[in-house]
Biotite code that builds the C-alpha atoms (Angstrom):
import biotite.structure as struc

atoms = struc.array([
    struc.Atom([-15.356, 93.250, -27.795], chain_id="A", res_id=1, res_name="UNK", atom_name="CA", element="C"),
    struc.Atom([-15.210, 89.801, -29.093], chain_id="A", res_id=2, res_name="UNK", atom_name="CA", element="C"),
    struc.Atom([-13.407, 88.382, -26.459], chain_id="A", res_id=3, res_name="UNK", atom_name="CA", element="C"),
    struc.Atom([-15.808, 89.875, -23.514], chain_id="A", res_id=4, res_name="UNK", atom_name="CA", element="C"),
    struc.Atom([-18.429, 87.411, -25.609], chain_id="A", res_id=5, res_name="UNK", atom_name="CA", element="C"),
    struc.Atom([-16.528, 84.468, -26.540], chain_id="A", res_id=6, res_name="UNK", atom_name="CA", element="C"),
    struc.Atom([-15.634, 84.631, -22.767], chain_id="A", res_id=7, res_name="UNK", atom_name="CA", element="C"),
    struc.Atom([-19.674, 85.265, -21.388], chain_id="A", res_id=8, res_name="UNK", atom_name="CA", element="C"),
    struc.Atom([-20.062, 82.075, -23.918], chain_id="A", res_id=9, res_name="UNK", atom_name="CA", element="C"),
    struc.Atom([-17.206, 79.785, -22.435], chain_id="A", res_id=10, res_name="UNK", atom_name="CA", element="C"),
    struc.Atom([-18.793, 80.989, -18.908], chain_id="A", res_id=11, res_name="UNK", atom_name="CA", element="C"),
    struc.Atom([-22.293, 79.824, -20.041], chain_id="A", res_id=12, res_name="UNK", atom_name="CA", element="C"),
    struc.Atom([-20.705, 76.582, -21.371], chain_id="A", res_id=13, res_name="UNK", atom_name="CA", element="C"),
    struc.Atom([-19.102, 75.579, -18.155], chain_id="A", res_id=14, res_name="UNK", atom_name="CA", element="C"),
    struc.Atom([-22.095, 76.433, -15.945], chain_id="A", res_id=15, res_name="UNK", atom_name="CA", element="C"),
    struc.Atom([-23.745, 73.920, -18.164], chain_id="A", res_id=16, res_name="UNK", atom_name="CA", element="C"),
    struc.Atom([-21.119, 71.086, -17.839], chain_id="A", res_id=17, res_name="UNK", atom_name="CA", element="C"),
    struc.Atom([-21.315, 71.717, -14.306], chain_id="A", res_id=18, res_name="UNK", atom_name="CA", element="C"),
    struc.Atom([-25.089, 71.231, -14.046], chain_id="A", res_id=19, res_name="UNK", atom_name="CA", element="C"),
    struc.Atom([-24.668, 68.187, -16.238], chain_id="A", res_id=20, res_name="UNK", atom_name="CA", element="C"),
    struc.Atom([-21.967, 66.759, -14.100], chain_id="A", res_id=21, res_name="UNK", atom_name="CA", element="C"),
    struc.Atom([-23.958, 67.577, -11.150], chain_id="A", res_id=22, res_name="UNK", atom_name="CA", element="C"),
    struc.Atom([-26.801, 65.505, -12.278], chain_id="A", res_id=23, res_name="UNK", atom_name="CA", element="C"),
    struc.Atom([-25.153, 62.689, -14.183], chain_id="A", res_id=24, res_name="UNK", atom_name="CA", element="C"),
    struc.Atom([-22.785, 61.942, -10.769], chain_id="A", res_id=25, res_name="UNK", atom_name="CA", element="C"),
    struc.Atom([-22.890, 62.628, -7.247], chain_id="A", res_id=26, res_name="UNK", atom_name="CA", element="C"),
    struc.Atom([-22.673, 66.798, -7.108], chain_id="A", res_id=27, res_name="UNK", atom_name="CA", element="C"),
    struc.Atom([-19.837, 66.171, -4.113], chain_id="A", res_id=28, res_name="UNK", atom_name="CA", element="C"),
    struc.Atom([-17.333, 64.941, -6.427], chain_id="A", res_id=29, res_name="UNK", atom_name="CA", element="C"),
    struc.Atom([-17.516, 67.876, -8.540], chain_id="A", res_id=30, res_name="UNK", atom_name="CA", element="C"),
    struc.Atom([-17.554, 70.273, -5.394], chain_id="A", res_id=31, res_name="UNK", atom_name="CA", element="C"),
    struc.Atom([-14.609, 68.333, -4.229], chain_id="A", res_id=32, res_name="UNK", atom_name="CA", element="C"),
    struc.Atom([-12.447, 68.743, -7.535], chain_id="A", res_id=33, res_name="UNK", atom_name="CA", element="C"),
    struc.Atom([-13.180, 72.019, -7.614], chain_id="A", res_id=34, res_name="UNK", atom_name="CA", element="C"),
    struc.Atom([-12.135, 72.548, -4.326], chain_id="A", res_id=35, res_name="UNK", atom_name="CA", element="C"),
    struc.Atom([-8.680, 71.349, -5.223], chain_id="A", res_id=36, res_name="UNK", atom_name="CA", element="C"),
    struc.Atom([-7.959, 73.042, -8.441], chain_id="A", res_id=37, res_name="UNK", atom_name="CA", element="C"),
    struc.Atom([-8.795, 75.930, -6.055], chain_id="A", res_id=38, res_name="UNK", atom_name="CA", element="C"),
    struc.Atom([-6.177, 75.469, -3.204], chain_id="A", res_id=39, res_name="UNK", atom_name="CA", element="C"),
    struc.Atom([-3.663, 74.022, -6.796], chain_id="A", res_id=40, res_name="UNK", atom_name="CA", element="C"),
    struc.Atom([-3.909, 77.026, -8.555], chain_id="A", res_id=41, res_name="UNK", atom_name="CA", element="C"),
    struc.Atom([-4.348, 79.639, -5.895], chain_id="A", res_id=42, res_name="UNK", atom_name="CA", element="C"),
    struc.Atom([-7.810, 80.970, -7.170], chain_id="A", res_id=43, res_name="UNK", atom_name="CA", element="C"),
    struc.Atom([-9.016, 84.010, -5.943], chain_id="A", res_id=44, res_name="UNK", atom_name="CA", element="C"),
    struc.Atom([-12.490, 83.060, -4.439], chain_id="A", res_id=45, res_name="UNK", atom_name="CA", element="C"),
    struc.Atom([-13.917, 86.532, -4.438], chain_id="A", res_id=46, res_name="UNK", atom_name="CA", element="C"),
    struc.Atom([-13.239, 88.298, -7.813], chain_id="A", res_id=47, res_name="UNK", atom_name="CA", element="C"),
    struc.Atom([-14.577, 91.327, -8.530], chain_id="A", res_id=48, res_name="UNK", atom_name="CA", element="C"),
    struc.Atom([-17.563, 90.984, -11.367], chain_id="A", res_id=49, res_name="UNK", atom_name="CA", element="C"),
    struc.Atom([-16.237, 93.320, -13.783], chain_id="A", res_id=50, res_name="UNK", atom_name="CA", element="C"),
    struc.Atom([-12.934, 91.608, -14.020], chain_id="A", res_id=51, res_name="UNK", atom_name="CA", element="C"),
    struc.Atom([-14.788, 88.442, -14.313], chain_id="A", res_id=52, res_name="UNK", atom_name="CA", element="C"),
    struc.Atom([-17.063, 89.384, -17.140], chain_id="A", res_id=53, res_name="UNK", atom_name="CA", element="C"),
    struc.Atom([-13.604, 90.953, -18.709], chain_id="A", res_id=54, res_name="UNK", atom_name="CA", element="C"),
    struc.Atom([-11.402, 88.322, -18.047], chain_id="A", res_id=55, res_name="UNK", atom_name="CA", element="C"),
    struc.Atom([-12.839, 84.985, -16.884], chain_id="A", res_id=56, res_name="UNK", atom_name="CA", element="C"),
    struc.Atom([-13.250, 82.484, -19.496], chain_id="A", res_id=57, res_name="UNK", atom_name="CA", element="C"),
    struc.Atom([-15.028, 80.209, -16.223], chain_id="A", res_id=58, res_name="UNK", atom_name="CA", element="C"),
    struc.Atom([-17.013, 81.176, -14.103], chain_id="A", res_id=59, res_name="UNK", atom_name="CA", element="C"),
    struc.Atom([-15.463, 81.858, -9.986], chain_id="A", res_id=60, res_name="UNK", atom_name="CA", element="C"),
    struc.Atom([-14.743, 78.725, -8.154], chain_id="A", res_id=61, res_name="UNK", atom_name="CA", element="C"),
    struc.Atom([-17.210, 79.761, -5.637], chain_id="A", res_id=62, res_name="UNK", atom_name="CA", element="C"),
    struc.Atom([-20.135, 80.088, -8.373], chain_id="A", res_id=63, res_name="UNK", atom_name="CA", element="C"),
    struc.Atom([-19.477, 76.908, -9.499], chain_id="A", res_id=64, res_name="UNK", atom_name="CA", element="C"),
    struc.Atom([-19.481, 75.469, -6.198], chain_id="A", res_id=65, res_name="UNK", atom_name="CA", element="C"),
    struc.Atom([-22.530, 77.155, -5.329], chain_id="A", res_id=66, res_name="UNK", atom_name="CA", element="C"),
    struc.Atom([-24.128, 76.611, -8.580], chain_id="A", res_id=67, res_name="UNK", atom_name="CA", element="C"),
    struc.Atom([-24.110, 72.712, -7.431], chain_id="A", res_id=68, res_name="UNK", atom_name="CA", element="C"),
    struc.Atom([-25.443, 73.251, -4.617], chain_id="A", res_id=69, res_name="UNK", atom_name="CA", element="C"),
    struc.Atom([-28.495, 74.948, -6.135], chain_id="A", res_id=70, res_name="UNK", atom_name="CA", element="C"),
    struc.Atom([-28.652, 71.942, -8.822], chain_id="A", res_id=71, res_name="UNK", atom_name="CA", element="C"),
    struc.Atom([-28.394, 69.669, -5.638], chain_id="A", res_id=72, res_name="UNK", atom_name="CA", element="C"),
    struc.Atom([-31.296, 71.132, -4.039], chain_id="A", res_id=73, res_name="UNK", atom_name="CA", element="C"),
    struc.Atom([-33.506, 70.352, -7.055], chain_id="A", res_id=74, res_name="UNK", atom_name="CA", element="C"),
])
């Protein structure tokens, strides 16, 4: 039980970082890193929620990439 909220913490901490590093530089070279650790490490784009609220310490690739977007649009 701790783990599923150390891991909902680490999730919220990244989506922050993100945001930050969406604002502080240009939001395309965040989508663009992110795009390669994806095609690196194989990610699985589409995870199913309840194994990401189990298991994910970060939120999905495409989240993040979409979360930047949103912050873009701002």
């Amino acid at each position: 039980i701790i783990s599923l909220f150390m891991n909902y913490l680490s999730r919220r901490h990244e989506q922050q970082a993100d945001k930050y590093a969406a604002n502080i530089y240009n939001h395309t070279y965040l989508v663009s890193a992110l795009i390669k650790l994806s095609v690196k490490n194989l990610s699985n784009l589409n995870p199913h929620p309840t194994y990401v609220f189990v298991y994910y310490s970060h939120p999905p690739l495409l989240q993040r990439i979409n979360n930047s977007e949103e912050e873009k649009n701002k």
